[in-house]
C-alpha positions in Angstrom: 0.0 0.0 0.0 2.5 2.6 0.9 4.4 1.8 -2.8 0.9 2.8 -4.5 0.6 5.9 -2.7 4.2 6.5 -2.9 4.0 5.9 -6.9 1.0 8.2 -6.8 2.7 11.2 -4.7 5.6 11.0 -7.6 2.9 10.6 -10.6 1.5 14.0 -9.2 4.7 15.5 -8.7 6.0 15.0 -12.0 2.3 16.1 -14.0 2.3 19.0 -12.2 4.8 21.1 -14.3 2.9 19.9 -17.6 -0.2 21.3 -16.2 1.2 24.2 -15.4 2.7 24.7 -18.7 -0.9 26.1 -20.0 -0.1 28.9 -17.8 -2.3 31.0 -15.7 -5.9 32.1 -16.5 -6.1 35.9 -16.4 -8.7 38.6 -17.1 -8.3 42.4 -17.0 -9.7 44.6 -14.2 -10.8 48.0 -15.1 -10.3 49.5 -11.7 -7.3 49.9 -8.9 -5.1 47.1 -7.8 -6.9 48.2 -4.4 -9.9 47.8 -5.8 -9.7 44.4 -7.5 -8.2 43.0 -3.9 -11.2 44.8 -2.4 -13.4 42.6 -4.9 -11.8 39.6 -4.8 -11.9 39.1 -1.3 -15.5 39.9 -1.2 -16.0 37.2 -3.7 -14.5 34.7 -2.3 -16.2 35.8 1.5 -19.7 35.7 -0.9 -19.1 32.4 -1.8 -18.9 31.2 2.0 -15.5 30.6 2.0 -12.8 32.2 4.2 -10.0 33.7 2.9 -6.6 31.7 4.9 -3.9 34.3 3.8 -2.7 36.5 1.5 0.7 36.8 0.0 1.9 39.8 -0.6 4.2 38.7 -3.3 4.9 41.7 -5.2 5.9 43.4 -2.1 8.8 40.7 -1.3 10.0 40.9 -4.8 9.8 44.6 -4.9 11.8 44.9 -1.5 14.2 42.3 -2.3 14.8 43.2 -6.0 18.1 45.1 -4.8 19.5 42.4 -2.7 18.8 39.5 -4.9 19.0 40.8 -8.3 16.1 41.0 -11.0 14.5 42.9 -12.5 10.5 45.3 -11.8 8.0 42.6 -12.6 5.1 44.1 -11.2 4.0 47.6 -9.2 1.5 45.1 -6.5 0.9 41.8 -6.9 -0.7 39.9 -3.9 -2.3 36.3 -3.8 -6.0 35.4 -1.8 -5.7 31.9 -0.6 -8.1 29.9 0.3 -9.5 26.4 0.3 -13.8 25.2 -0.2 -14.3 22.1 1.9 -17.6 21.0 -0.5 -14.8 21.5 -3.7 -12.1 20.1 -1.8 -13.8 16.5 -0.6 -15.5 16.5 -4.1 -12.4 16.2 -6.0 -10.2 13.8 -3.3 -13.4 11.5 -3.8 -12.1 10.9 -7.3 -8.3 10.7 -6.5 -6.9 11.7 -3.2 -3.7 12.7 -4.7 -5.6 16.3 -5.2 -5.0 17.1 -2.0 -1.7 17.9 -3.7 -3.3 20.8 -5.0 -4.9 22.5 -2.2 -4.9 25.0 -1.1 -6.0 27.5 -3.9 -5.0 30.7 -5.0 -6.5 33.9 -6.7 -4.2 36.3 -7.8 -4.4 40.2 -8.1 -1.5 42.0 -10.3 -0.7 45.8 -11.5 2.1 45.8 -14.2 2.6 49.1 -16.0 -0.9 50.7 -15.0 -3.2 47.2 -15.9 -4.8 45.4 -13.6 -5.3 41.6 -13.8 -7.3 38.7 -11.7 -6.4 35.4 -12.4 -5.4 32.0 -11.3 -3.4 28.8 -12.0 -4.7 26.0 -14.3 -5.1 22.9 -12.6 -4.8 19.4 -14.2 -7.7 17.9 -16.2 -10.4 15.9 -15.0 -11.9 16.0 -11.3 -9.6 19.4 -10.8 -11.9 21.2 -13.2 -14.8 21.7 -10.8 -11.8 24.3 -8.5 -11.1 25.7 -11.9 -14.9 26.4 -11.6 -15.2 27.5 -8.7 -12.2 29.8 -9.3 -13.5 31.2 -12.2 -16.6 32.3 -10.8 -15.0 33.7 -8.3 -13.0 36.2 -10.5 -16.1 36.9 -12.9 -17.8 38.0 -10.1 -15.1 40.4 -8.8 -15.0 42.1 -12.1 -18.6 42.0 -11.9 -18.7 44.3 -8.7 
């Protein structure tokens, strides 16, 4: 038993950077960075679900772009995440592996005056209902 779950974890592993090769699913916000992470959060409180932290990302890179090296990739960029125990048990009841993939993210980023929402694409199959749930999420931020 502990081979199969074992072989599992490392099947998991190694599809996760092909999945993430389709890249991240963005929309533009017309509004303020503050006000798309004003609207996101409010989605994702709307949908019942509790937002666990946020990464202030852009921040880190921004105050450690001197020390480290690099170059300006974006003016804010922070990330809302979160996890939906009715999505979450859905998905493990087809493979638990997906617990792999918790918990999720929303991002919110201001590069150059343009505001974007997005999140990461998950793998095919049972991992399509968070993509979902994620994407209603961010339509109905833009929507407010």
């Amino acid at each position: 038993m502990k081979t199969l779950l074992a072989s599992a974890a490392l099947t998991s592993v190694i599809a996760m950077p092909v999945a993430a090769q389709n890249g991240p699913t963005t929309y533009d916000f017309e509004g303020s960075f503050d006000d798309a992470t004003f609207a996101v959060r409010n989605a994702i409180v709307q949908e019942g679900l509790v937002v666990d932290f946020v990464s202030h990302v852009g921040d880190m890179l921004n105050r450690t772009r001197e020390d480290v090296g690099g170059e300006k990739h974006f003016d804010a960029a922070d990330i809302f995440i979160f996890c939906s125990a009715v999505v979450t048990r859905e998905v493990l009841a087809e493979d638990p592996m997906n617990v792999a993939q918790c918990p999720y993210g929303i991002f919110v980023t201001e590069r150059e005056g343009e505001v974007k929402i997005g999140y990461r694409d998950y793998p095919d199959g049972a991992m399509e209902k968070v993509e979902q749930l994620l994407d209603k999420i961010v339509n109905d931020a833009i929507e407010q």
